[in-house]
PDB file of N, CA, C and O in Angstrom:
ATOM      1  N   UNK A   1       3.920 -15.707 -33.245  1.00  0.00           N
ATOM      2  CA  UNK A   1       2.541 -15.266 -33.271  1.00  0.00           C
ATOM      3  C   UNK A   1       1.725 -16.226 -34.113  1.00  0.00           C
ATOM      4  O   UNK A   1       2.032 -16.505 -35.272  1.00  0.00           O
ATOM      5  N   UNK A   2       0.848 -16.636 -33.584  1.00  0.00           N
ATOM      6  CA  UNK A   2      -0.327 -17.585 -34.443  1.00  0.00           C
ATOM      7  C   UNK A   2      -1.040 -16.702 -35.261  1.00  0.00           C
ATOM      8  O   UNK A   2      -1.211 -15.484 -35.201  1.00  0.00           O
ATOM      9  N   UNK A   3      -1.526 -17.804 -36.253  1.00  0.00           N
ATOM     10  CA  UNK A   3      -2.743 -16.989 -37.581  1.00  0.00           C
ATOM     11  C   UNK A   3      -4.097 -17.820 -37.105  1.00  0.00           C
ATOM     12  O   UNK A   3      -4.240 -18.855 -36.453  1.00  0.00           O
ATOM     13  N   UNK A   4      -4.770 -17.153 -37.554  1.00  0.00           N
ATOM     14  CA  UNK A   4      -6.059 -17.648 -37.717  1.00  0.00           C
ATOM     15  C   UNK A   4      -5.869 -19.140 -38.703  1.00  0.00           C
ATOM     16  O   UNK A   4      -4.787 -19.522 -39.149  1.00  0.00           O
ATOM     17  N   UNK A   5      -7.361 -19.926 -38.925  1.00  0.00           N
ATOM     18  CA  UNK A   5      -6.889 -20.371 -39.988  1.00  0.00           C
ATOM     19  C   UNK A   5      -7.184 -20.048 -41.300  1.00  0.00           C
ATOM     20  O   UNK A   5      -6.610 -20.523 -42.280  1.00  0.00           O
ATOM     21  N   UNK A   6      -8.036 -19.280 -41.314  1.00  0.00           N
ATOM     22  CA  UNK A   6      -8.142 -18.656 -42.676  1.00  0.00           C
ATOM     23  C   UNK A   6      -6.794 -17.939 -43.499  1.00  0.00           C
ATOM     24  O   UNK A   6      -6.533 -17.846 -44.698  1.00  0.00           O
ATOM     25  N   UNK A   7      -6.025 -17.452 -42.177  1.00  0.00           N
ATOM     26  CA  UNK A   7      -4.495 -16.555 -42.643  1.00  0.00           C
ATOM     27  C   UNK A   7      -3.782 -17.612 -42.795  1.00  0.00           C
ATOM     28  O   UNK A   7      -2.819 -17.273 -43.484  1.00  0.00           O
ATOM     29  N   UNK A   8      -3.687 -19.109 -42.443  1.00  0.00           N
ATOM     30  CA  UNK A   8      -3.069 -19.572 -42.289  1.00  0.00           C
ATOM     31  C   UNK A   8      -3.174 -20.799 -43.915  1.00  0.00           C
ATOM     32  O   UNK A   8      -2.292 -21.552 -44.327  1.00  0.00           O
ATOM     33  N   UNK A   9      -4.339 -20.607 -44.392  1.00  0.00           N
ATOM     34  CA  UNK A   9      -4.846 -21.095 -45.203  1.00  0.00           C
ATOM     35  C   UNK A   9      -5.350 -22.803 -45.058  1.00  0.00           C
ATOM     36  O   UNK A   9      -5.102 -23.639 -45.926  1.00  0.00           O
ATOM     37  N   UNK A  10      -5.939 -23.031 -44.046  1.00  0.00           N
ATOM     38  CA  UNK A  10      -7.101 -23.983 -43.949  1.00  0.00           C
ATOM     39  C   UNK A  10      -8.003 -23.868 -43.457  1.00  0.00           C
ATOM     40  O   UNK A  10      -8.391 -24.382 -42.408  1.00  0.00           O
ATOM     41  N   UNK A  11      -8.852 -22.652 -44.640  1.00  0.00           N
ATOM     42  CA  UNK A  11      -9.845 -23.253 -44.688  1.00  0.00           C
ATOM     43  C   UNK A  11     -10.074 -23.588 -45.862  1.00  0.00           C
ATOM     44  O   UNK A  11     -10.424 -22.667 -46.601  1.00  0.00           O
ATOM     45  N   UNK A  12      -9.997 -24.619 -46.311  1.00  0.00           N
ATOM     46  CA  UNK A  12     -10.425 -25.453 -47.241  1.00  0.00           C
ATOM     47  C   UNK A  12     -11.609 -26.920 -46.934  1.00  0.00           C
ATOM     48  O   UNK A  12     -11.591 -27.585 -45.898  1.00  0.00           O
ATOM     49  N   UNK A  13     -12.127 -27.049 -47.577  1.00  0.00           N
ATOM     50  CA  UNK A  13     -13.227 -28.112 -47.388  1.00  0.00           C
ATOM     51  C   UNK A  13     -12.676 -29.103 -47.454  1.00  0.00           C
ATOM     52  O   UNK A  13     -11.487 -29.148 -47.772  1.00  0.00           O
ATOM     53  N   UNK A  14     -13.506 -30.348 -47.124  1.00  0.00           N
ATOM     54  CA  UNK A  14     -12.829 -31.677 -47.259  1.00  0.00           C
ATOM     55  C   UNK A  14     -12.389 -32.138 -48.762  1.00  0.00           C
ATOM     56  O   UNK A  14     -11.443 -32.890 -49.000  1.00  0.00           O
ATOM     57  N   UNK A  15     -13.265 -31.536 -49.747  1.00  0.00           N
ATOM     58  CA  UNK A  15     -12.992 -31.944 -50.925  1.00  0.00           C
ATOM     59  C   UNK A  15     -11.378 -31.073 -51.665  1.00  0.00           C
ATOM     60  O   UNK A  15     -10.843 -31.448 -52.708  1.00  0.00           O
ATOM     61  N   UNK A  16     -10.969 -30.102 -50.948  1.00  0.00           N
ATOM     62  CA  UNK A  16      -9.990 -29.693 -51.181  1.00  0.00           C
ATOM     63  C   UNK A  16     -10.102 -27.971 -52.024  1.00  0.00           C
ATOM     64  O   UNK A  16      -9.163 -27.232 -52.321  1.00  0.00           O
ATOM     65  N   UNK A  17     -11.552 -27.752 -52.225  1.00  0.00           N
ATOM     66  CA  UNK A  17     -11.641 -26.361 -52.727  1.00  0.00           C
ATOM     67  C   UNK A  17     -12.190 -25.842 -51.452  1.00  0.00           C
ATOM     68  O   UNK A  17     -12.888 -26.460 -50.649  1.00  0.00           O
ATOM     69  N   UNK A  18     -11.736 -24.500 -51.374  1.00  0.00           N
ATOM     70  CA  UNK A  18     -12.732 -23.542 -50.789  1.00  0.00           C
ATOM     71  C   UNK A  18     -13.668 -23.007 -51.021  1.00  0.00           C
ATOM     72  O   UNK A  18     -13.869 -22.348 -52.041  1.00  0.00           O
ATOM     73  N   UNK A  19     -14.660 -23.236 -49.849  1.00  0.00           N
ATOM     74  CA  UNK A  19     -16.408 -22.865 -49.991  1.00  0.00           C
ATOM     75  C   UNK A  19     -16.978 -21.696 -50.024  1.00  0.00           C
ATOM     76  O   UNK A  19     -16.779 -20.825 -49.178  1.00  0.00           O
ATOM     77  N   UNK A  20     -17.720 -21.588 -50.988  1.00  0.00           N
ATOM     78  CA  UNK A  20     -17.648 -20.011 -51.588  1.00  0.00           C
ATOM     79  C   UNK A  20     -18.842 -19.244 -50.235  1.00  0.00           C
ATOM     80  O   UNK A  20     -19.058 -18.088 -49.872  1.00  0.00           O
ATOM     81  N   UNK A  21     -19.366 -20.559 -49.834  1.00  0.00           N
ATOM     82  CA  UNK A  21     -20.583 -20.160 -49.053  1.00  0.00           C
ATOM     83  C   UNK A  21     -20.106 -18.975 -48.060  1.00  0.00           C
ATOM     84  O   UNK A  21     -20.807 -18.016 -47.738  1.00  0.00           O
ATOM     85  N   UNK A  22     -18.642 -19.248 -47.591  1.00  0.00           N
ATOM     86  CA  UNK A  22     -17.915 -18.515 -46.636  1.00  0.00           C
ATOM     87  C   UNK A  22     -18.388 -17.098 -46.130  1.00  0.00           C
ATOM     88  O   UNK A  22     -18.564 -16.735 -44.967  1.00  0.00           O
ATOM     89  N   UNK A  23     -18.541 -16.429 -47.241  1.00  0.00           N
ATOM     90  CA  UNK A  23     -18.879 -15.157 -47.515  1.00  0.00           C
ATOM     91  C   UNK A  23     -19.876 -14.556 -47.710  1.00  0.00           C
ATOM     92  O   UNK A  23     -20.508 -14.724 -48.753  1.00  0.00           O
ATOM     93  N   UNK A  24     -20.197 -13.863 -46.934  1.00  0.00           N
ATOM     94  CA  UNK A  24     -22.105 -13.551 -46.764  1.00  0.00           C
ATOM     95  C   UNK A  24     -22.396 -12.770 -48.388  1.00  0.00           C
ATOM     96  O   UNK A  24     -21.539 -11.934 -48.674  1.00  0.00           O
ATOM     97  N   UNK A  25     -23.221 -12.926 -49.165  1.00  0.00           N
ATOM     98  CA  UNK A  25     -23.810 -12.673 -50.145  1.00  0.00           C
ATOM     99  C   UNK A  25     -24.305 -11.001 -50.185  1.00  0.00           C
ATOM    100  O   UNK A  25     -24.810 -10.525 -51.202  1.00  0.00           O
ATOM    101  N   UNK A  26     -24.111 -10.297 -49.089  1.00  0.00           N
ATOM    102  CA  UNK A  26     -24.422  -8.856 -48.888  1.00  0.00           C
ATOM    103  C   UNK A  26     -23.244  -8.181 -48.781  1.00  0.00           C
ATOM    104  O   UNK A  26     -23.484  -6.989 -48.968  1.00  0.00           O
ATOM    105  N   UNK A  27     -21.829  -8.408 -48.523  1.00  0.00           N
ATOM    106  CA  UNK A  27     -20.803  -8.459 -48.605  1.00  0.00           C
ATOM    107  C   UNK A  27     -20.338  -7.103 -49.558  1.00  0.00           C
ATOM    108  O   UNK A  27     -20.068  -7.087 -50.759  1.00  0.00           O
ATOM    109  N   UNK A  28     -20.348  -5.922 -48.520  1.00  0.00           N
ATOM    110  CA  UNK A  28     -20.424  -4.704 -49.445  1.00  0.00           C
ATOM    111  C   UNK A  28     -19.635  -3.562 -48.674  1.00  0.00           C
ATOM    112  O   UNK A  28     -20.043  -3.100 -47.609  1.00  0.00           O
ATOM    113  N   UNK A  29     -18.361  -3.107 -49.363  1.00  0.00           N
ATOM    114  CA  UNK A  29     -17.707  -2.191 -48.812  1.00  0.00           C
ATOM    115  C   UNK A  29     -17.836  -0.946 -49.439  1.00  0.00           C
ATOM    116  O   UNK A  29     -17.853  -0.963 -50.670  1.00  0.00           O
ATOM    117  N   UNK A  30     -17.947   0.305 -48.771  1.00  0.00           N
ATOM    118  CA  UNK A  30     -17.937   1.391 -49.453  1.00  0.00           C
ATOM    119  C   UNK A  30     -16.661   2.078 -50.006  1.00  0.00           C
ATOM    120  O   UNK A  30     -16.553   3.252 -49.650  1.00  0.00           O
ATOM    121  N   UNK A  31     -15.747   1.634 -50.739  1.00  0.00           N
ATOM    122  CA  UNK A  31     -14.773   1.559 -50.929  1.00  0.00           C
ATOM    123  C   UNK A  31     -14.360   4.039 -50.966  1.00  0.00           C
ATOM    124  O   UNK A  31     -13.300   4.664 -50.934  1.00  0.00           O
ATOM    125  N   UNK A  32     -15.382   4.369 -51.016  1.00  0.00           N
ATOM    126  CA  UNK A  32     -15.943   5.909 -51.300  1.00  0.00           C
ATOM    127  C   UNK A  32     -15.171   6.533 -49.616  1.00  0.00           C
ATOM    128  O   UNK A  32     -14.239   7.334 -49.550  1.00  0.00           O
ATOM    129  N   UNK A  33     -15.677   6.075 -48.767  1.00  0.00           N
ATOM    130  CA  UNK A  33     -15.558   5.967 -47.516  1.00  0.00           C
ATOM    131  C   UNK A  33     -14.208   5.991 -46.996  1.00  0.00           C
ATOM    132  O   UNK A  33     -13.317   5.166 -47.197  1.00  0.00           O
ATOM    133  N   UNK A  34     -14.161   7.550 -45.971  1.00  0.00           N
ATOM    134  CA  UNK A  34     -13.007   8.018 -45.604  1.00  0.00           C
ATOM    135  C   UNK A  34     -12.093   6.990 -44.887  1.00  0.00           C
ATOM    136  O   UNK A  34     -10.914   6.757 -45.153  1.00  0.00           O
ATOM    137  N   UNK A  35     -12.817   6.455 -43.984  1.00  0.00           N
ATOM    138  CA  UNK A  35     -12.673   5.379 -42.926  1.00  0.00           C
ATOM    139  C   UNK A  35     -12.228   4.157 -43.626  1.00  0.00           C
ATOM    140  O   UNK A  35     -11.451   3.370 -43.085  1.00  0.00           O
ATOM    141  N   UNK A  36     -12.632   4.002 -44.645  1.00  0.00           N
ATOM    142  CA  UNK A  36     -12.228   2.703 -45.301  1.00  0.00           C
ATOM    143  C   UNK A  36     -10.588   3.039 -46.060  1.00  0.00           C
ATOM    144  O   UNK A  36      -9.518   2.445 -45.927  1.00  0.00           O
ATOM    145  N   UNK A  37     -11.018   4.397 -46.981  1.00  0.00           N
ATOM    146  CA  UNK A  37      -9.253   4.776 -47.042  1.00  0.00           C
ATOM    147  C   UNK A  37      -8.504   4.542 -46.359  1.00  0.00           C
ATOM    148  O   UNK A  37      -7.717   3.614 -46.546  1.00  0.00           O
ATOM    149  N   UNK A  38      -8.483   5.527 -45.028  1.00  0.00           N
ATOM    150  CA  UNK A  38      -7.616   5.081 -43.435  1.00  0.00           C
ATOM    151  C   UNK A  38      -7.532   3.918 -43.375  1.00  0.00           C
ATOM    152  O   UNK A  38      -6.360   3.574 -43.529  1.00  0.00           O
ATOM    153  N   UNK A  39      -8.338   2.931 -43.194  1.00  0.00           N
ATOM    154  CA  UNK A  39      -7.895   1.264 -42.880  1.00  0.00           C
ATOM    155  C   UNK A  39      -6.903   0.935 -43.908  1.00  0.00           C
ATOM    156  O   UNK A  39      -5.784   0.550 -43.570  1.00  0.00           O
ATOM    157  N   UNK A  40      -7.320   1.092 -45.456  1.00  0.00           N
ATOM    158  CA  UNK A  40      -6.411   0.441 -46.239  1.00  0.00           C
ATOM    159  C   UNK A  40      -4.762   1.198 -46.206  1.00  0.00           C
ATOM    160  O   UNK A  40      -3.656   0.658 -46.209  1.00  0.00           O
ATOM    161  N   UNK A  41      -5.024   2.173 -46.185  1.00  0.00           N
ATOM    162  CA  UNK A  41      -3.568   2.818 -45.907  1.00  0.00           C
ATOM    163  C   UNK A  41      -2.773   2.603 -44.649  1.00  0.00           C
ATOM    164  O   UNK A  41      -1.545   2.671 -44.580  1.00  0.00           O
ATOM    165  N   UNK A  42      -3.675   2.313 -43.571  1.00  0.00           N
ATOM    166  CA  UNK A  42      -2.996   2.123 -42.740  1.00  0.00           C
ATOM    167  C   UNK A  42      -2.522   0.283 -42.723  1.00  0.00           C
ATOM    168  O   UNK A  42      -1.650  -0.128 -41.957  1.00  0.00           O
ATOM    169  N   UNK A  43      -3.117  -0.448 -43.494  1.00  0.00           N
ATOM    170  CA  UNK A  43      -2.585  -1.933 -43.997  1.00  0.00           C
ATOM    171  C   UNK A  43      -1.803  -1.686 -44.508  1.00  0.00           C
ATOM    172  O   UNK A  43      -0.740  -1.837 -43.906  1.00  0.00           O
ATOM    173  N   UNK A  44      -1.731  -1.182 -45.834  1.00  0.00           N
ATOM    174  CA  UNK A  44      -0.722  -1.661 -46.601  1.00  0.00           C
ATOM    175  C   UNK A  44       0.597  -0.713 -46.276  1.00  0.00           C
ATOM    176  O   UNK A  44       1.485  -0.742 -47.128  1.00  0.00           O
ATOM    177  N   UNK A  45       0.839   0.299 -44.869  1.00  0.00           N
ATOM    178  CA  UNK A  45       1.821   0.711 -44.537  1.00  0.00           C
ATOM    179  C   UNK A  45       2.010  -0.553 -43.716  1.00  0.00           C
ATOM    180  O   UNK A  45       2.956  -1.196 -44.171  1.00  0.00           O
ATOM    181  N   UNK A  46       1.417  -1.164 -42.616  1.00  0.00           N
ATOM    182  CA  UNK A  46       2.013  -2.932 -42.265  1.00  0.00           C
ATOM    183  C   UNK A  46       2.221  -3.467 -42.782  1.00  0.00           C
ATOM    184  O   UNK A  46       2.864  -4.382 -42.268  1.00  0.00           O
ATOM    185  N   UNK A  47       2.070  -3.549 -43.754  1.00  0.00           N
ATOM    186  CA  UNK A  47       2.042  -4.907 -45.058  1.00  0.00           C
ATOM    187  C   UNK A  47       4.071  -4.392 -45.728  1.00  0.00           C
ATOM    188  O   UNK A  47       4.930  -5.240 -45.970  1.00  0.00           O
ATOM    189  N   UNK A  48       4.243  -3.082 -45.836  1.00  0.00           N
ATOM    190  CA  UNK A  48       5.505  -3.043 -46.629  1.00  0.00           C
ATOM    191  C   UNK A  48       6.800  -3.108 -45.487  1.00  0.00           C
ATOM    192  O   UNK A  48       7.925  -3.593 -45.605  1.00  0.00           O
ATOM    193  N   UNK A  49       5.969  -2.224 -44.036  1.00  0.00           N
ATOM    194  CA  UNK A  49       7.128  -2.999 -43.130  1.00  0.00           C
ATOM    195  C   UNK A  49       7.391  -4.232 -43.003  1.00  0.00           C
ATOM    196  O   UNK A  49       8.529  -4.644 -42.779  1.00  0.00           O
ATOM    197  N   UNK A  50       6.232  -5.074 -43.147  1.00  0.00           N
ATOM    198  CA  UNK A  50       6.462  -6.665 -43.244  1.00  0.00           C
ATOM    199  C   UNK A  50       7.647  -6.743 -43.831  1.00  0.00           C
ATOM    200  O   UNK A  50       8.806  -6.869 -43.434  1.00  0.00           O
ATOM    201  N   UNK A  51       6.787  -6.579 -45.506  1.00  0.00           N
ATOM    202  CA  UNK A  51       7.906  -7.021 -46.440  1.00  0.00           C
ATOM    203  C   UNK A  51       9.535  -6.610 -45.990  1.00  0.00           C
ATOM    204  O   UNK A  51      10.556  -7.287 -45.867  1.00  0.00           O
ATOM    205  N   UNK A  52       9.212  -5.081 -45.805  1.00  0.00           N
ATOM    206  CA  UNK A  52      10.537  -4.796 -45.611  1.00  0.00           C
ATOM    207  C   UNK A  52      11.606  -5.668 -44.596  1.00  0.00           C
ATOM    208  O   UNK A  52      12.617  -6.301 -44.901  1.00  0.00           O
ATOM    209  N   UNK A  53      11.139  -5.502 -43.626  1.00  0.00           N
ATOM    210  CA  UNK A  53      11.524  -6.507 -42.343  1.00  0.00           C
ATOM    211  C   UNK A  53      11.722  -7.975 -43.009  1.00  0.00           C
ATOM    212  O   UNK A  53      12.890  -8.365 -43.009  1.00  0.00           O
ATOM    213  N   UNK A  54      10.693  -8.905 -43.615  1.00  0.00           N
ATOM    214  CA  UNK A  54      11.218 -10.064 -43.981  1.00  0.00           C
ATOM    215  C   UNK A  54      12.876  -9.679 -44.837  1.00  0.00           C
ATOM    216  O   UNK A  54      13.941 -10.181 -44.476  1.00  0.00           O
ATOM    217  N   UNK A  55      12.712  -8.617 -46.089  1.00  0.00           N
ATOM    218  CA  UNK A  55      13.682  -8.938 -46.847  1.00  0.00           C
ATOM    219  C   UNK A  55      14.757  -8.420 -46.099  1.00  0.00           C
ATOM    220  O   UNK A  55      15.737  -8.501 -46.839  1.00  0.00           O
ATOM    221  N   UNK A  56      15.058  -7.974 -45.115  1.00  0.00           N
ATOM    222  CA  UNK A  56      16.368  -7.868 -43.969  1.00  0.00           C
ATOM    223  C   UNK A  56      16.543  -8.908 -43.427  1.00  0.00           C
ATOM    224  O   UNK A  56      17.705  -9.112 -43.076  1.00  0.00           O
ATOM    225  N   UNK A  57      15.774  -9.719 -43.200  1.00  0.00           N
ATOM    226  CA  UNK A  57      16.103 -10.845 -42.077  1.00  0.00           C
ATOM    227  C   UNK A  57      16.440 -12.031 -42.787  1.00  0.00           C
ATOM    228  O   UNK A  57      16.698 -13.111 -42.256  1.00  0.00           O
ATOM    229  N   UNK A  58      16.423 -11.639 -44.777  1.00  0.00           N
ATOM    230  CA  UNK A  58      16.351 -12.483 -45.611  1.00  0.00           C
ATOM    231  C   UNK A  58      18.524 -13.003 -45.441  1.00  0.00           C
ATOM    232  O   UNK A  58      19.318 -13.932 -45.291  1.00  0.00           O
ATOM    233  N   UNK A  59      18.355 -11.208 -45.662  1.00  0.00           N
ATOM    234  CA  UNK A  59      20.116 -11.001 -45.818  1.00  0.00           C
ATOM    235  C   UNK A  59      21.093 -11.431 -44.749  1.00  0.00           C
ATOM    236  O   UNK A  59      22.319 -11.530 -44.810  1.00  0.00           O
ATOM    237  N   UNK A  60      20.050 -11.719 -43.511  1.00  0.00           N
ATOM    238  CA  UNK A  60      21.094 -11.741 -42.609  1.00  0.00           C
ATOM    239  C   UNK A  60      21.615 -13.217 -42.273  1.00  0.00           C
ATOM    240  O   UNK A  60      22.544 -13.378 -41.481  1.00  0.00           O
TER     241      UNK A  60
END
């Protein structure tokens, strides 16, 4: 499966830092927000099968 390149980590500028411009300046989550709970919970339950899954495939 391919990443983006931001997941993939280039995006970096030519000078070698990343540009802060990236990110719109209004850039505002309601972190309060039911919907936003649900998203994050439902990440970071992908995020530990990841892990989990990598560290099996570590052992094998």
């Amino acid at each position: 499966r391919q990443t983006s390149g931001a997941a993939a980590g280039n995006n970096k500028t030519s000078g070698g830092q990343a540009s802060k411009t990236d990110v719109p300046e209004d850039f505002d989550i309601d972190l309060d927000d039911p919907e936003t709970e649900k998203a994050a919970v439902t990440i970071q339950s992908q995020f530990r099968k990841f892990q989990k899954k990598k560290k099996c495939d570590e052992k094998s």
